[in-house]
N, C-alpha and C positions, 0 to 999 in steps of 0.2 A: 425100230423107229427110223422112218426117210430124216437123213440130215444134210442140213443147207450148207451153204459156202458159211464161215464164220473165221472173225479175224480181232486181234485184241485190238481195242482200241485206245491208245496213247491217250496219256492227262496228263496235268501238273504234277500229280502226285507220285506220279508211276503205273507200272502196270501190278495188279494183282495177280497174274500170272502168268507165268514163264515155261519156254519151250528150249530141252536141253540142248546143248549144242549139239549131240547125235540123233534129233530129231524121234527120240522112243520116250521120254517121262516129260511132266509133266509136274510144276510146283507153283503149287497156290495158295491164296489167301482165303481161309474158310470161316462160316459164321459163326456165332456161334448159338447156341439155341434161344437167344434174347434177338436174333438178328443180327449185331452187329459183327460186321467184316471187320478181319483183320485178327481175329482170335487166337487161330492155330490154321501151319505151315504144313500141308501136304504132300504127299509125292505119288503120283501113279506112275507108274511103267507100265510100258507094252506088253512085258513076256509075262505081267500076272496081271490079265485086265478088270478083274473082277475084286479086287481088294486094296486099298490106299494105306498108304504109313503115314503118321502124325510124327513128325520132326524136330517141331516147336511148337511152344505154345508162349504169346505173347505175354513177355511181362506185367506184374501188375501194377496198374496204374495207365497202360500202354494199348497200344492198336496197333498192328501190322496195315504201311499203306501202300509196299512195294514189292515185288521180288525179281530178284536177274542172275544167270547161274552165271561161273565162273566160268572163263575161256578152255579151260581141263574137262569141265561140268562132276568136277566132285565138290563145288562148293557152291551157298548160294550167297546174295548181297542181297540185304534186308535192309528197307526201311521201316522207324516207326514213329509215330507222334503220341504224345503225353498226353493222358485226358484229366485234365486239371480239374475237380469237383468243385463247382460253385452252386450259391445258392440261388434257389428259384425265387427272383424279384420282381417286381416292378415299379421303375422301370431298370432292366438287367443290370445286371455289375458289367462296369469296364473289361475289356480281354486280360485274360492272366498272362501278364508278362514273363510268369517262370517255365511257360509248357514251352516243350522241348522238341524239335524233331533229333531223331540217330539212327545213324549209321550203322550198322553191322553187318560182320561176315559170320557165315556158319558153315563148317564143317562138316556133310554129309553125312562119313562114314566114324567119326567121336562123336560129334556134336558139340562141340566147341563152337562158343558163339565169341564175337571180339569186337569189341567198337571201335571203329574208323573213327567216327566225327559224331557232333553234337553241337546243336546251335538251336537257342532260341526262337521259338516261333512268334508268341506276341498272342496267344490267343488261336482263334483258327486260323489265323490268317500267316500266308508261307509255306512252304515245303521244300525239302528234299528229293531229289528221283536218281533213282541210282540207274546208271548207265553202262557201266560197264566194268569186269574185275578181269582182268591181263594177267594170270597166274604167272608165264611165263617172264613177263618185262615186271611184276608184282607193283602193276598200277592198280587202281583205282578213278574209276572218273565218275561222277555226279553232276546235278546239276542244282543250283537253290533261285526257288525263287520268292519272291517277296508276296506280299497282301493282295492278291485283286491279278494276280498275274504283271502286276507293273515294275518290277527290278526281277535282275537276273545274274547269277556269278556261275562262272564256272569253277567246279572245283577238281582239282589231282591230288590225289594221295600218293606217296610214294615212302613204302618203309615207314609208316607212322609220320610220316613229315605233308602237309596239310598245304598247298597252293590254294590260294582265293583269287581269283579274275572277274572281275566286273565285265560282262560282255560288252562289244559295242555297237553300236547301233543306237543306242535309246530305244530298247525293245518295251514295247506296253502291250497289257491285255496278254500275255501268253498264256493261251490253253493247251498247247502238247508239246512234249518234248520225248524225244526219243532217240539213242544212240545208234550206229549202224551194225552191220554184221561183223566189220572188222574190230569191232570197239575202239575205233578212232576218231568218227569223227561226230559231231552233233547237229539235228535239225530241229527245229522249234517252228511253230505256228503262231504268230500274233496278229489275235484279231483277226477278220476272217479271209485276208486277202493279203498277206505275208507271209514267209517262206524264209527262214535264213541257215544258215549253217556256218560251224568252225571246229576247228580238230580240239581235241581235246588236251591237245602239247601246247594249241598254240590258240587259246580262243581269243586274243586282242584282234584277230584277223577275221574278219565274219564276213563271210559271201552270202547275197539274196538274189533267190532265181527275182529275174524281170523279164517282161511284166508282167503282172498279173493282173486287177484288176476288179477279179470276182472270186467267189468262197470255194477254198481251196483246201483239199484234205491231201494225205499224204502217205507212204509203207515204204517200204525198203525190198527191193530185188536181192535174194538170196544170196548168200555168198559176194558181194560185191560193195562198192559205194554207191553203187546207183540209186537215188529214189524215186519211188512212183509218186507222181504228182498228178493229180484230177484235180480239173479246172470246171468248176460250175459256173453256169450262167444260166440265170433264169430256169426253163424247163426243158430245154432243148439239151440232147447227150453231152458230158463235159466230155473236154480234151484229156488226152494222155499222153503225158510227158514221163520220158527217162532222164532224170536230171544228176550227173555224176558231183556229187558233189564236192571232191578232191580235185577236179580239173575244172569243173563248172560249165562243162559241157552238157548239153541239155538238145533231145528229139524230141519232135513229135510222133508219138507210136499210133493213135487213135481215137476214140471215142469208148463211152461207156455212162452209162444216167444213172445208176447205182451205187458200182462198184467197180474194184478194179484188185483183185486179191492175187497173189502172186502164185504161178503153179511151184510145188518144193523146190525143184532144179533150179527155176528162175530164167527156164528159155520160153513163157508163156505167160498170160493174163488171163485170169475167167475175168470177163467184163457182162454186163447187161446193157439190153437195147431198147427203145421206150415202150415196148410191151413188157418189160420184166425178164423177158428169155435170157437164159445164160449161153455164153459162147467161151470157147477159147479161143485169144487172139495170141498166133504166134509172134514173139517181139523179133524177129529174124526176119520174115518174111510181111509180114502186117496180114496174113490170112486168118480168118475168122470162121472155125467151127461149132455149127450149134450143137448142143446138148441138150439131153431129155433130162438130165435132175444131177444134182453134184450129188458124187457117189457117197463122199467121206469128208472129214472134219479139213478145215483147212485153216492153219490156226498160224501167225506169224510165218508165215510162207513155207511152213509146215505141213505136211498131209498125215493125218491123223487116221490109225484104222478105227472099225467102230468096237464101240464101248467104253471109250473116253470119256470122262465126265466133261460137262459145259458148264462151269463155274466161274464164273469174272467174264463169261465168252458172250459176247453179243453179236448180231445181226451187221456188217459191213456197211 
């Protein structure tokens, strides 16, 4: 099977699935035969492409609506929200104030699972997204946000010990949020023409690229704090920006009307042009090579050989 450029794309909730930090497995949220996501925890590896491990399976009562590995990658951070059973009315029952999002880690190679955190959701509305597990410094960072994407706290776990920070800004509408490669620092989307970031040591501090002005998506350059920023406007190619977001320095790299996915090293962009065509734009020099079809998966700035499954993985 020809496969396209593909790249996870960031929510409130989290991502479904994760790309290890040695760039060969692969863990995700899978269905289960009623459809719903969120059932049971995955793993493919490279060097046996043909067969997948089941790792977890969500508790009952429970949905899986996150996963992110551990900075080691022998662990993963799982999120999951409570499906409170109510009954079919009308008009409906109030939101169940007792459902719950949580936190958890899980240990690869026992399988030990252990909760961080747990907090209230209010019904569907709120989540958790887990961002990032520091084996080494034995952080934790997440991120909660409220009903409608309108509040947002950052949170740090350290040693069972629980920080809550209210961002600032008066962030409303947040649709995605996602952590960097270093797991330090955090970028969130509010509404369709906001851009903010703050470390996760230190989130009373929130820097936002300006200006913007038009609907703007967002990835991360490999190994680095830089983020890619695509700037749409109307129907004409958006811009591309490298926006560092620890110094707050920010280029213009180029254009692209589609997409703008990261090559794995992070010295290149596959971008598109208003025909569709795919190119690589070197970020070093800003030259732009066409190409006749992306060869292989390319998944969180990841490059993927084939036989990878494409679950949680959408279209860029």
């Amino acid at each position: 099977m020809t496969l396209g450029s593909f790249a996870v794309t960031p929510s409130v909730a989290g991502r479904t699935l994760a790309v290890s930090p040695d760039g060969r497995r692969l863990a995700y949220w899978t269905d289960n035969h009623g459809g719903r996501r969120g059932n049971s925890i995955q793993l493919w590896d490279a060097a046996t492409p043909n067969r997948t491990t089941t790792l977890l399976r969500s508790p009952s009562g429970e949905t899986g609506t996150g996963v992110l590995w551990s900075s080691d990658g022998e662990g993963l951070l799982l999120s999951f929200v409570s499906l409170a059973q109510q009954p079919v009315t009308n008009p409906p029952p109030p939101p169940d104030d007792t459902a719950e999002t949580v936190l958890r880690t899980l240990e690869i190679a026992s399988g030990d699972l252990t909760q961080v955190y747990r907090v209230k959701r209010g019904g569907l509305e709120g989540s958790v997204a887990p961002l990032a597990w520091d084996r080494e410094q034995k952080t934790i960072g997440a991120v909660e946000v409220g009903g409608g994407g309108f509040a947002i706290a950052s949170l740090l776990i350290r040693d069972g010990d629980v920080s809550r920070t209210v961002v600032d800004g008066a962030l409303s509408s947040v649709r995605s949020v996602a952590g960097s490669p270093d797991a330090m620092r955090v970028v969130a989307v509010a509404g369709n023409s906001r851009i903010v970031s703050w470390s996760i040591n230190n989130p009373g501090h929130v820097t936002e690229l300006q200006p913007l002005g038009a609907s703007v998506h967002f990835g991360w350059l490999p190994g680095s704090t830089r983020a890619i920023v695509r700037q749409a406007a109307g129907v004409q190619d958006a811009k591309l920006f490298l926006w560092d977001v620890a110094t707050d320095d920010r280029t213009e790299v180029g254009s692209s009307r589609y997409l703008a996915v990261p090559r794995a090293d992070g010295s290149a962009l596959y971008v598109t042009d208003e025909r569709g065509s795919t190119s690589v734009l070197e970020i070093a020099s800003g030259a732009r090579e066409p190409l006749a079809s992306m060869p292989t998966y390319v998944v969180e700035g990841q490059v993927f050989p084939e036989g990878a499954p494409v679950v949680g993985v959408i279209l860029h």
